[in-house]
C-alpha positions in Angstrom: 0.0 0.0 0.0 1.1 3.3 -1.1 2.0 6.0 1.5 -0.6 8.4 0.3 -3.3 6.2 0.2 -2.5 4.7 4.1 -2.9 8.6 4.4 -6.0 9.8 2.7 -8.0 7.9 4.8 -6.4 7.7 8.3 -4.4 10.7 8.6 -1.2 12.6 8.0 1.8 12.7 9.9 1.9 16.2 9.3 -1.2 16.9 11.1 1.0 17.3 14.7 1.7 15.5 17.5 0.8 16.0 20.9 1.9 15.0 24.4 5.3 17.1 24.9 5.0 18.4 21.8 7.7 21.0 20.2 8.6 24.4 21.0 6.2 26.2 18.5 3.5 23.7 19.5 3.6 24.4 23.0 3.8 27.9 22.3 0.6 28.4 21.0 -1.8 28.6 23.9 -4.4 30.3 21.2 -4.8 27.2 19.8 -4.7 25.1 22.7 -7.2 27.1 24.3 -9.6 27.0 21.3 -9.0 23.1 20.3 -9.9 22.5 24.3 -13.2 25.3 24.7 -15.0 23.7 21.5 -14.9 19.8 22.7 -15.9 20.9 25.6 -19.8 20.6 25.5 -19.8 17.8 23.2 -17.6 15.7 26.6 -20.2 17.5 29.2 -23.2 16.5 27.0 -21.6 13.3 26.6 -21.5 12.7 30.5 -24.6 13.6 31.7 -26.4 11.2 28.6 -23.8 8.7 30.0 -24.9 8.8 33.5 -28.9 9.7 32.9 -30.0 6.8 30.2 -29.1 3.8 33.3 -30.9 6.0 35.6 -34.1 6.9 33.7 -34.3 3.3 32.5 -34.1 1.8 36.6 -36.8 4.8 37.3 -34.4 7.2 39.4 -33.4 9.9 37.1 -33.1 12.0 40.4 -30.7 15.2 41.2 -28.5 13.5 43.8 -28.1 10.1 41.4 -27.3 12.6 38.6 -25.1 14.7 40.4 -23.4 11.7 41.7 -22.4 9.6 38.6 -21.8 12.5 35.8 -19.5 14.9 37.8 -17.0 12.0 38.4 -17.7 11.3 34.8 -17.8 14.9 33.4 -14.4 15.4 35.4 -13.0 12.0 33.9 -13.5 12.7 30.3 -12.4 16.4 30.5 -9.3 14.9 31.8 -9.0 12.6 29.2 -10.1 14.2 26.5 -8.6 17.9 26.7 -5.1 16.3 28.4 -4.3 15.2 24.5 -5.3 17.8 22.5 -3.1 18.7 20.0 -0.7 21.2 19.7 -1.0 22.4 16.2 -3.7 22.3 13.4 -4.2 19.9 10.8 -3.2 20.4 7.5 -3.1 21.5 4.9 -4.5 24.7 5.1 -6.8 26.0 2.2 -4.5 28.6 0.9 -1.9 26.4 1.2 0.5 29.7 2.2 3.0 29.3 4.4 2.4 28.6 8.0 2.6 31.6 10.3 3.3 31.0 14.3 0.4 30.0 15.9 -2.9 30.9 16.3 -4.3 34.7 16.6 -5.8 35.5 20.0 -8.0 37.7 17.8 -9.2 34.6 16.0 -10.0 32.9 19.5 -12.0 36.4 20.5 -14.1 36.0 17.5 -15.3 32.3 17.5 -16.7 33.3 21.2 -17.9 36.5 20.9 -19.6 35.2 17.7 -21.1 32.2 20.2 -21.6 34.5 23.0 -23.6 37.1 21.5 -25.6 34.7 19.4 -26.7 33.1 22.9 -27.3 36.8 24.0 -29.4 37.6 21.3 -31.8 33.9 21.0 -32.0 34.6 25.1 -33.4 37.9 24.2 -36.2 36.3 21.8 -36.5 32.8 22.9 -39.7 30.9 23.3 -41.8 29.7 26.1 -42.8 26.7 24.1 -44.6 24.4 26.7 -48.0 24.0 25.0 -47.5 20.6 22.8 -48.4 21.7 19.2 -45.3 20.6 17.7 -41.9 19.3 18.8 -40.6 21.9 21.9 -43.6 21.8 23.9 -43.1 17.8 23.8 -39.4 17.8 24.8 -40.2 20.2 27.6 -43.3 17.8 29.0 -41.6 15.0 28.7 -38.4 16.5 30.6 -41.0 17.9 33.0 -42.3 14.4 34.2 -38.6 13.1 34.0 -37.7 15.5 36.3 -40.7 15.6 39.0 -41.0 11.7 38.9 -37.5 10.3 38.0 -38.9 7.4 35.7 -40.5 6.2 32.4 -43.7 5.1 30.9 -45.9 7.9 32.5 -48.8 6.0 34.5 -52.2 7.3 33.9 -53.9 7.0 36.7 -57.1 5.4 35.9 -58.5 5.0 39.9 -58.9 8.6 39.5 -61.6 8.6 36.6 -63.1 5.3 38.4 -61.2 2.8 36.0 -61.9 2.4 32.7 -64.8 4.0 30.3 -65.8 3.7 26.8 -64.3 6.5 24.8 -61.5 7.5 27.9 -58.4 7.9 26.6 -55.3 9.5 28.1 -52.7 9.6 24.8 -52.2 13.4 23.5 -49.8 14.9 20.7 -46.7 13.2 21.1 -47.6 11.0 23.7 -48.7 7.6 23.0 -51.6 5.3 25.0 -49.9 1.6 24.9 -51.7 -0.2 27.7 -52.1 1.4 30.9 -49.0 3.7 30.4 -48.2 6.5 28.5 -45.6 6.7 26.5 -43.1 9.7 25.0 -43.0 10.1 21.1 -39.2 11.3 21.4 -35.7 10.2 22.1 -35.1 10.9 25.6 -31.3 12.9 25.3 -33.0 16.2 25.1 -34.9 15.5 27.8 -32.5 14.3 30.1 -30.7 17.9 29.3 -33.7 19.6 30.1 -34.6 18.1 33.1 -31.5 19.1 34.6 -32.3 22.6 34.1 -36.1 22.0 35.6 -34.3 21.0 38.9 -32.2 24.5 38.8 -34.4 27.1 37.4 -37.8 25.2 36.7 -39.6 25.5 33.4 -39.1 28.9 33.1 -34.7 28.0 32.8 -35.9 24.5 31.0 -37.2 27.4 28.2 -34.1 29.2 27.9 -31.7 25.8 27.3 -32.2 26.2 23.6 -30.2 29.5 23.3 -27.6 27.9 25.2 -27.4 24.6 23.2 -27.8 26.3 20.2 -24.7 29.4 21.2 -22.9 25.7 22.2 -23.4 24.3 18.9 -21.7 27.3 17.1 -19.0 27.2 18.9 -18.6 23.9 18.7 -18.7 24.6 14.7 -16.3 27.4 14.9 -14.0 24.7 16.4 -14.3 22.1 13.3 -13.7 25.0 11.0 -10.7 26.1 12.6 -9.5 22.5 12.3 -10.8 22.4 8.8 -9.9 25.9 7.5 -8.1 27.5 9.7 -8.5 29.5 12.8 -7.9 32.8 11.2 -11.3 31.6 8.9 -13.1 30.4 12.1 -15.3 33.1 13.2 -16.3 33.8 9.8 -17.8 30.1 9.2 -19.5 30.4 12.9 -20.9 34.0 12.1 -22.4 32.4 8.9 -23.7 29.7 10.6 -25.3 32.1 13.2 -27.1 34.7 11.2 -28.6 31.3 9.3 -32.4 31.4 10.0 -32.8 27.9 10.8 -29.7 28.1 13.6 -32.1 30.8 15.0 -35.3 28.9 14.7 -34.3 25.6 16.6 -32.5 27.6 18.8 -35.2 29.9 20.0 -37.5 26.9 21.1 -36.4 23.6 22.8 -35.2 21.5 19.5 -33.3 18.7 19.3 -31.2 20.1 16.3 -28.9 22.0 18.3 -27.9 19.0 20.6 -27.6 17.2 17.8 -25.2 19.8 16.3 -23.0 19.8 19.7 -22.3 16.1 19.5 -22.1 15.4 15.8 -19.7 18.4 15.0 -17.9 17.8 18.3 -17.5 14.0 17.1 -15.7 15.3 14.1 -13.4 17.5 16.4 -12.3 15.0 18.3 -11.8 12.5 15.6 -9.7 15.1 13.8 -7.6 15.8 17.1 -6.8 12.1 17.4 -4.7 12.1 14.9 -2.8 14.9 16.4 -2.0 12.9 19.3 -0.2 9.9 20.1 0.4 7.1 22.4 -2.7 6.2 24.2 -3.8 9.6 23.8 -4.4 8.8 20.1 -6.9 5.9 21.0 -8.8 8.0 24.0 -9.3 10.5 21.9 -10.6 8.6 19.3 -13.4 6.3 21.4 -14.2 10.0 22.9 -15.0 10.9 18.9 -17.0 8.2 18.1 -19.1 7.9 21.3 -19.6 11.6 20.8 -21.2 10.8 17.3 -22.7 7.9 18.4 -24.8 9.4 21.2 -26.4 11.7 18.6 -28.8 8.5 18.0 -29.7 9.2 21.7 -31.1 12.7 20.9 -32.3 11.9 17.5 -32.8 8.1 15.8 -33.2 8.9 12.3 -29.4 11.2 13.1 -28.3 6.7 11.9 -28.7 7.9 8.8 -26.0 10.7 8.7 -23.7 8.2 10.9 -23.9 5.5 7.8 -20.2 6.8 5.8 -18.5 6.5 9.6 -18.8 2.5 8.9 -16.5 2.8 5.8 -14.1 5.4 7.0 -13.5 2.9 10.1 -13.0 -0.1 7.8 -10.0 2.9 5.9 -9.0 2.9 9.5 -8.9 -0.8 9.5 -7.1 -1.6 6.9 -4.9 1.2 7.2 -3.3 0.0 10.7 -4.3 2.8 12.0 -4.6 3.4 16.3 -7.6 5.0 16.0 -10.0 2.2 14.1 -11.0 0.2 17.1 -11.3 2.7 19.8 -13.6 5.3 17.6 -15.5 1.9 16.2 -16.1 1.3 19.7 -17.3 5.1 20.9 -20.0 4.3 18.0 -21.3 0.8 18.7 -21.4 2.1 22.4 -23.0 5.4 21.5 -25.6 3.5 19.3 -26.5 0.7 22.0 -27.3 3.6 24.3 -29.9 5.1 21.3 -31.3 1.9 20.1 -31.7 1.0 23.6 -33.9 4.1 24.8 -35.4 3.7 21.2 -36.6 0.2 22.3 -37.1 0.1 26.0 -38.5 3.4 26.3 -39.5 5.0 22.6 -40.9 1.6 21.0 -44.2 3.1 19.8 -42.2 5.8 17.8 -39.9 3.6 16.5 -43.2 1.7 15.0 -44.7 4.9 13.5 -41.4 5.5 12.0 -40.9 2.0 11.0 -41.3 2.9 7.1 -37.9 4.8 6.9 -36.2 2.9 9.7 -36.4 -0.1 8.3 -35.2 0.5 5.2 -32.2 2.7 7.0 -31.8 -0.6 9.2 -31.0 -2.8 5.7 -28.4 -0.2 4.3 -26.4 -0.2 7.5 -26.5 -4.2 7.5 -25.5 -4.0 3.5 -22.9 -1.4 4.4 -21.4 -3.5 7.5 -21.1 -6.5 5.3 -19.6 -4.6 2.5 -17.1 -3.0 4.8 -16.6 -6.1 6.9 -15.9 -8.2 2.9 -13.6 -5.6 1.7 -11.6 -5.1 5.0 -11.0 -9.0 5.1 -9.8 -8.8 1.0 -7.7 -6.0 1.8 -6.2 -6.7 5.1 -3.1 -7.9 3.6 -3.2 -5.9 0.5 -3.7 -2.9 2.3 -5.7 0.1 0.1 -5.1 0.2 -3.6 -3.2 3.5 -4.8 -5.5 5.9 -6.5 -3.8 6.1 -10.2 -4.5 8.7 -13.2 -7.3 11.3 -12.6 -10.0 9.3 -13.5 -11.4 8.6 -10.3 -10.7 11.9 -8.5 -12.3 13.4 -11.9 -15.3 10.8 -11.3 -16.0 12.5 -8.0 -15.8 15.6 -9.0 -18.3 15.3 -11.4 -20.6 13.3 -9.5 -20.9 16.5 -7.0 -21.1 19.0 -9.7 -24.1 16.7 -11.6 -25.9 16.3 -8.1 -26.2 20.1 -7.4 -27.5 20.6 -10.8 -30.0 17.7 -10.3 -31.3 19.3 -7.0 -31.2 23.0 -8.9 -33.3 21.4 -11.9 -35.4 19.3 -10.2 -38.2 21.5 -9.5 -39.1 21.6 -13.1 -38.9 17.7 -14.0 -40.0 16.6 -10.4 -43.6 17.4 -8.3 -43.0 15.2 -4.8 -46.3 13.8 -3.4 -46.7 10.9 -1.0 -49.1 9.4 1.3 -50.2 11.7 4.0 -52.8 10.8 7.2 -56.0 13.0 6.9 -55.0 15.3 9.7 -51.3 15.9 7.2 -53.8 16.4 4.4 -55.8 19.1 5.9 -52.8 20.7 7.2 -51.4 21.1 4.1 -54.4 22.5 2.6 -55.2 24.6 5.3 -51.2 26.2 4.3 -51.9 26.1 0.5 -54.7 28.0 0.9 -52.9 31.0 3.1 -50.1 31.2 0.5 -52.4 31.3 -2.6 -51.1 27.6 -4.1 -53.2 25.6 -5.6 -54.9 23.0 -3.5 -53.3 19.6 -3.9 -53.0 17.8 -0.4 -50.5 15.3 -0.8 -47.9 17.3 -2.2 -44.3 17.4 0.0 -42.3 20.0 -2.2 -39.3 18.0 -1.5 -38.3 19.1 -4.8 -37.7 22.8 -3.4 -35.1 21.4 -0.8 -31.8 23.2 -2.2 -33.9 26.3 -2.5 -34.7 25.6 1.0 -30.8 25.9 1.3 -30.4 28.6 -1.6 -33.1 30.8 1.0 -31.4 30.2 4.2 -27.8 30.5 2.8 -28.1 31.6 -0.8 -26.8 30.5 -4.0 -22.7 31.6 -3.4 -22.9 29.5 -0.5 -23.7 26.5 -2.3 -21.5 27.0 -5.4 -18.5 27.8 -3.4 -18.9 24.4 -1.9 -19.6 22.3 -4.5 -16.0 24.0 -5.5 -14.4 23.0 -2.2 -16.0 19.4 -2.8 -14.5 19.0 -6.5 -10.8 19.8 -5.3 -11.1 18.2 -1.5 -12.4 14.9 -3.0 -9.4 14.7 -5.2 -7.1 15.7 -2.4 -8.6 13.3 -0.1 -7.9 10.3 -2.7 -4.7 11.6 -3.4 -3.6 11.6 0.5 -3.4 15.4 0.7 -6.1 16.2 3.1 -6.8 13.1 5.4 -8.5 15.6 7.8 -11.5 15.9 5.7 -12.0 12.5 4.8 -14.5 11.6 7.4 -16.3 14.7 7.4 -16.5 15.1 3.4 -17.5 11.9 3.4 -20.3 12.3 6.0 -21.2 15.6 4.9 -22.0 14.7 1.0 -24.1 11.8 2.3 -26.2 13.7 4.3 -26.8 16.6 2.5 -28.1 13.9 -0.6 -30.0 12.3 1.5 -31.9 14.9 3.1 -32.3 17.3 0.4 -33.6 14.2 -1.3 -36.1 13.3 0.9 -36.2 15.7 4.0 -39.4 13.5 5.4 -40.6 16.6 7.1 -43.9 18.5 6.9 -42.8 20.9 4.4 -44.1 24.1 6.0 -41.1 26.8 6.7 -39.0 27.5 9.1 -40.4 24.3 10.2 -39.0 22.0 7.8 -35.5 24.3 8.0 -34.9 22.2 10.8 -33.9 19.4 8.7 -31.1 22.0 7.6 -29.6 22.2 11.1 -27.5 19.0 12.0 -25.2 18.5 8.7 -26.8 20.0 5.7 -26.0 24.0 6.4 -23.2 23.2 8.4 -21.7 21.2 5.6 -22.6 23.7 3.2 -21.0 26.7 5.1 -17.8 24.6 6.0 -16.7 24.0 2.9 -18.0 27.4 1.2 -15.3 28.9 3.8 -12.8 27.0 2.8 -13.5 27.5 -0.9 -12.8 30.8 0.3 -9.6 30.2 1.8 -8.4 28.4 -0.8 -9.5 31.8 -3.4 -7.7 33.6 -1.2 -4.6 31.8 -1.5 -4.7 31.4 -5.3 -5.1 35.2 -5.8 -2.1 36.0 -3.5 0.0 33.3 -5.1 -1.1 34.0 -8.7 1.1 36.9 -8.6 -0.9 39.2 -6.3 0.1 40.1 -2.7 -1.9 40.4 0.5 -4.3 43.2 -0.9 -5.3 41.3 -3.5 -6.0 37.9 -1.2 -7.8 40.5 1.1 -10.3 41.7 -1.3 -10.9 38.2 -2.4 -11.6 37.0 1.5 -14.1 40.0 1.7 -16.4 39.3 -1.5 -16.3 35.8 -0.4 -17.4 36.5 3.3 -20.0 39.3 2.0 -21.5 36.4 -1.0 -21.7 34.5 2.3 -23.3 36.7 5.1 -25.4 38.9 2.7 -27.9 36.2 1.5 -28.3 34.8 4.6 -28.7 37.9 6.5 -31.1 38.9 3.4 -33.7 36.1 4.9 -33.2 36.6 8.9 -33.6 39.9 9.0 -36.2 40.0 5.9 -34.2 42.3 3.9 -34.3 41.8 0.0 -36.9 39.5 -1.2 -39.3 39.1 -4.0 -42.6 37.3 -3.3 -42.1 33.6 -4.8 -39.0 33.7 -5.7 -35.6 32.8 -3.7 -33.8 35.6 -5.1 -35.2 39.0 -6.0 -35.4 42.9 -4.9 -38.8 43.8 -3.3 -37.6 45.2 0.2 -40.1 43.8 3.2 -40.2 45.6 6.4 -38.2 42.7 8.9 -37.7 39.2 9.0 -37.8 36.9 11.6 -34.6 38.1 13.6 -36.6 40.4 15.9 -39.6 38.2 16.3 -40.0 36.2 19.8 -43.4 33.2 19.3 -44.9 31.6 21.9 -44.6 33.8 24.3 -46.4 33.9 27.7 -47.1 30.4 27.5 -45.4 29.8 31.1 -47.7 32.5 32.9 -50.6 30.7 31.1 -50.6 27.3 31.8 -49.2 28.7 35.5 -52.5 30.6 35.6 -54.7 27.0 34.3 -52.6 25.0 36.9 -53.7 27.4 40.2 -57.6 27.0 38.4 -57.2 23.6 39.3 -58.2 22.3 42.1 -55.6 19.8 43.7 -57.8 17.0 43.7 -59.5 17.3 40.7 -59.9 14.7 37.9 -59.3 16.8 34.7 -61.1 15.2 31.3 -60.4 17.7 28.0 -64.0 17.7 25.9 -62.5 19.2 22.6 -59.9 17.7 21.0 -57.2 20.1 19.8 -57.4 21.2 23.0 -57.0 17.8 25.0 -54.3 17.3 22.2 -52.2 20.5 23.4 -53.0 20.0 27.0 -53.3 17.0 28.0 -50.1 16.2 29.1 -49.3 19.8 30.3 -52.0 19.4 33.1 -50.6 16.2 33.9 -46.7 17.0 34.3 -47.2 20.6 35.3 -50.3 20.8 37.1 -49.7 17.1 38.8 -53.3 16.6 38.3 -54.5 13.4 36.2 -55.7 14.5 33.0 -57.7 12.5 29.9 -59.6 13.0 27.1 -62.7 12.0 25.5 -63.1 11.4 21.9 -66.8 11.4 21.8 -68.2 14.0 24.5 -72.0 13.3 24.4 -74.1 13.4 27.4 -74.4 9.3 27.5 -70.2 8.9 27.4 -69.4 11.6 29.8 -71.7 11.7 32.6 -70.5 8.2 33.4 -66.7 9.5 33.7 -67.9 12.0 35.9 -69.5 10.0 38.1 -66.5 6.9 38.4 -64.3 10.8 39.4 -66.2 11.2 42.1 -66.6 8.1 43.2 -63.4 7.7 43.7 -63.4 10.9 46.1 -62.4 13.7 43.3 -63.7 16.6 42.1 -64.5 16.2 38.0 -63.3 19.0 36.0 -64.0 19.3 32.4 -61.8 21.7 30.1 -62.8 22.9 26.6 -61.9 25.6 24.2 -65.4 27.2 24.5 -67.9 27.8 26.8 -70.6 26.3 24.4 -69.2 23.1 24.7 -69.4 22.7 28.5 -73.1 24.1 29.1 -74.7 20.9 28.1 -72.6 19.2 31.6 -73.4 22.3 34.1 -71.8 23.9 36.5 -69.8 27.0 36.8 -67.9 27.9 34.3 -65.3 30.5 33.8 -62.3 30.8 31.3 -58.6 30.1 32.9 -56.8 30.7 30.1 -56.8 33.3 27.2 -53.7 33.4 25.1 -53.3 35.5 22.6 -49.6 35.8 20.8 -47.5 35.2 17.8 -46.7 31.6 16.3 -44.2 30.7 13.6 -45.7 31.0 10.4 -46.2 28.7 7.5 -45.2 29.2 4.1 -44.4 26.7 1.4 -42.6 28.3 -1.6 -41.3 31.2 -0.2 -39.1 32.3 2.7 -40.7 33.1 5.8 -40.9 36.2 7.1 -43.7 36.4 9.0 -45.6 35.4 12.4 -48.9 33.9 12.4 -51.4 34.5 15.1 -52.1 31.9 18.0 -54.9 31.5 20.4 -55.5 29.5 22.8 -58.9 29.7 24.9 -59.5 27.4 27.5 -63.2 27.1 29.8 -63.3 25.1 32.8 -66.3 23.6 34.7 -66.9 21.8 37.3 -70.0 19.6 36.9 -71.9 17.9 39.2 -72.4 14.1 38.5 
């Protein structure tokens, strides 16, 4: 086996070495203090998921348990992980100019004030989420119960309705009825996260975690980019990243994506850093890296799908003899046992109503380990084959440039549709019919998905990356930049794959999430380094610094100017991604779903404590339902069909069983029928995110929420 190819996919000697390091390594205290700051979340998220999954699963996620097993922990892996960072970037840098001495505090200053002030600024406009209409409110009940009871599948207390009744049901949005337990849609690593802000602050700091994960996850990407690109071309990828409107979206409300984000792009970090270490730092580093990325299936199972090209790159490792293949093949088989295993023992009934891309995701990974597992035997002795000619570098090239077009073009050979529930059907209607579209139901508009991107980051972005992925590819064959293999690699996969099929409802900035994990930060990494590499070419192409200046600056402007266009709702033209009709403001200054803590505070005290709470209507029992049950401690249900003949019997098994019957509703019409007093204990009224399907979003919609209480007498 050729040198170069041994190197393309493990890594370069040139990347540094660690430990004692030399002179000019040790020296730079920039670097060191940057490399150690953006690894940092990923090993403290790492911890806590390490020490709360065994806990939750024996039913005593408490403080004192959790406080107990992940400080030791936390403190263990900081050790262990920040004791071996390296001493010096990888290489080689984009420009390929010659090294200067270390790396610029000012470069350092950037990447945090970029983070910090991001985190400043989503604190300023964040959420209060906690009503479950979509995702946030879910995550921040579920952590809610985690944290008051310690333990998983939430018991529905049927003694206090009397037992069972025709019609009774106690399952709500994102909470599923299997037996007599209920049972939470989601993964339970967000959770876990937010819980342990519910035992600090209560709900009202369990609100305000998004800003923070979400200022963690750029900082955590200013760290791969410095590794990637350079530190002096570090804040710039962050500040891209930040001013990107779905970066602000997930990180305004309590979404996974940002969790995600910390532990996927901290993976990469630490896999990169391995192979700027040595000795047994070289293989701690390494399982650190994997069970970083690993974990990610803990906050988010269909995240397998964007782990699938780490299976290859660890066979490269394999059959390149390299230190790290084992150790970082371990951090993911560990990592994903701890997923799949909350995805089994405690989110089953997800899993099932997933089941039609899971399985299909479950048969590529087997075909892919099998591949990998054939070709690593074949090639053990062999060792890789040496990438001759330009064919195969030119292949790959092509095959990048050929799939942007496709993506550009399809919109006009391509109309996605696909098989919707009824509720998804009149959803989607209900949004054509605000933005003027034709009504068609069961179209997904998948086939807008790079002008999802285009939007959100504009059209430089994307073609300075498909640049950077022409010339890394080659390099990477070639043995010139083994840093990148595993993220290019994982990067180009998942950005296919979910522009492809985003398996989202389309609605925006909904569907932006999508963006969040690997698609925009892959998009933005390598358009920076595109840059870079610009940058050098005009200085060495008989400019001098002026010249590579003025390049760096029209490349940073094509980069911030589009995506500042859409979050601060500068520049647009109605339908169209790119155009010149000036709007009044984007989302930027916009906070949603505010006051939503002070109003289900104000239902709660309604309540008395030992009511029996049934929901009558059933957008409101959906929304509710488990609110009233985690927040307001009191056992709540619903009825599907509220006639006089299926409810009066539920009231009378409540107080039977020596509670007071309380029915809720989102109008006062439909509790007269039941008598009683009535009065209204909650009466919302704020902003939403809005819904469009073609265009950007700009706007806020309007949200209501009424809620009438009575209490009737059987």
């Amino acid at each position: 086996m050729s040198a170069d190819a041994r190197t393309a996919a493990t890594g370069s000697p040139a990347a540094g070495t660690a430990g004692a390091g030399g002179a000019a390594e040790t020296a730079d205290v920039a670097g060191r203090l940057l490399h150690r700051l953006t690894v940092l979340p990923a090993l403290l998220a790492t911890a806590w998921l390490l020490a709360g999954l065994p806990l939750l699963l024996l039913g005593v996620f408490r403080p004192v348990l959790m406080l107990v097993l992940s400080v030791p922990l936390a403190a263990a892996l900081m050790v262990f992980g920040l004791r071996w960072m390296p001493g010096r970037w990888p290489g080689p840098r984009p420009a390929r100019l010659p090294e200067r001495a270390g790396t610029p505090w000012w470069a350092v200053a950037g990447v945090l004030a970029v983070a910090a002030g991001f985190g400043v600024d989503q604190l300023i406009y964040h959420s209060q989420f906690i009503i479950v209409q979509r995702d946030p409110g879910a995550y921040i009940q579920f952590a809610t119960w985690i944290a008051h009871h310690g333990s998983l599948p939430i018991p529905p207390d049927r003694a206090a309705f009397g037992g069972a009744h025709p019609g009774l049901s106690f399952d709500s949005f994102a909470f599923y009825q299997v037996g007599d337990t209920v049972v939470p849609q989601f993964m339970a690593g967000l959770p876990m996260i937010l819980a342990g802000a519910t035992w600090i602050g209560g709900i009202s700091l369990a609100a305000a975690m998004g800003p923070l994960l979400g200022a963690l996850g750029v900082l955590t990407f200013g760290g791969l980019a410095a590794r990637l690109v350079g530190p002096r071309w570090a804040p710039l990828a962050a500040l891209v990243l930040a001013i990107s409107l779905p970066e602000e979206f997930t990180s305004r409300s309590t979404y996974s994506e940002p969790l995600v984000q910390i532990l996927f792009l901290g993976g990469f970090c630490l896999v990169i850093d391995s192979f700027g270490t040595d000795g047994i730092g070289t293989r701690v580093v390494a399982a650190l890296g994997g069970l970083a990325l690993g974990l990610t299936l803990l906050v988010r199972i269909d995240g397998a799908s964007d782990m699938l090209p780490a299976i290859p790159y660890c066979g490269l490792l394999l059959i390149g003899r390299r230190r790290q293949a084992l150790p970082l093949l371990g951090g993911l088989v560990a990592g994903g046992v701890y997923g799949g295993g909350d995805g089994i023992l405690l989110s089953r009934p997800y899993l099932a109503s997933i089941k039609t891309s899971l399985v299909p995701l479950a048969l590529v990974g087997a075909v892919v380990a099998v591949a990998v597992a054939a070709a690593v035997a074949l090639l053990w002795r062999r060792g890789l084959p040496e990438v001759k000619g330009r064919w195969l570098p030119d292949a790959v090239g092509a095959a990048a440039c050929v799939a942007v077009l496709g993506f550009a073009v399809r919109p006009y050979l391509q109309t996605t549709r696909g098989p919707l529930t009824t509720a998804a059907r009149d959803y989607v209607a209900t949004m054509q019919r605000a933005d003027h579209l034709p009504i068609d139901p069961t179209r997904l508009y998948y086939e807008i998905s790079l002008h999802w991107v285009f939007w959100y980051v504009g059209v430089p972005a994307v073609l300075l990356a498909t640049l950077a992925t022409v010339l890394l590819s080659r390099w990477c064959l070639r043995g010139q930049a083994p840093a990148w293999t595993l993220p290019l690699m994982t990067f180009a996969w998942a950005i296919v794959t979910t522009l492809y099929r985003p398996a989202i409802t389309p609605d925006q900035p909904w569907a932006s999430r999508r963006l969040v994990p690997a698609v925009l930060p892959g998009f933005i990494l390598l358009a920076v380094w595109a840059s870079g590499w610009l940058a050098g070419r005009a200085r060495r192409g008989g400019g001098h610094r002026a010249a590579a200046g003025a390049v760096a600056v029209l490349c940073a402007a094509a980069l911030l100017l589009p995506a500042a266009r859409t979050t601060f709702g500068l520049a647009h033209k109605d339908g169209s991604p790119v155009g010149i009709k000036l709007v009044a403001a984007g989302l930027a200054f916009q906070t949603t779903y505010a006051g939503e803590i002070a109003a289900v505070g104000r239902l709660c005290a309604a309540l008395p404590r030992d009511s029996s709470v049934v929901f009558i209507d059933g957008l409101t029992g959906d929304w509710l339902t488990e609110d009233v049950r985690a927040m307001c401690n009191v056992p709540a249900a619903r009825i599907a069909d509220p006639r006089l003949r299926t409810v009066m019997p539920v009231l009378r098994g409540i107080a039977a069983a020596g509670r007071r019957p309380v029915l809720l509703a989102a109008g006062k019409s439909q509790l007269a029928p039941y008598g009683g007093p009535m009065r209204q204990v909650m009466a919302l009224h704020d902003a939403q995110d809005g819904h469009t399907l073609t265009t950007p979003p700009l706007h806020t919609w309007p949200l209501t929420v009424n809620v009438w209480m009575s209490e009737p007498s059987p």
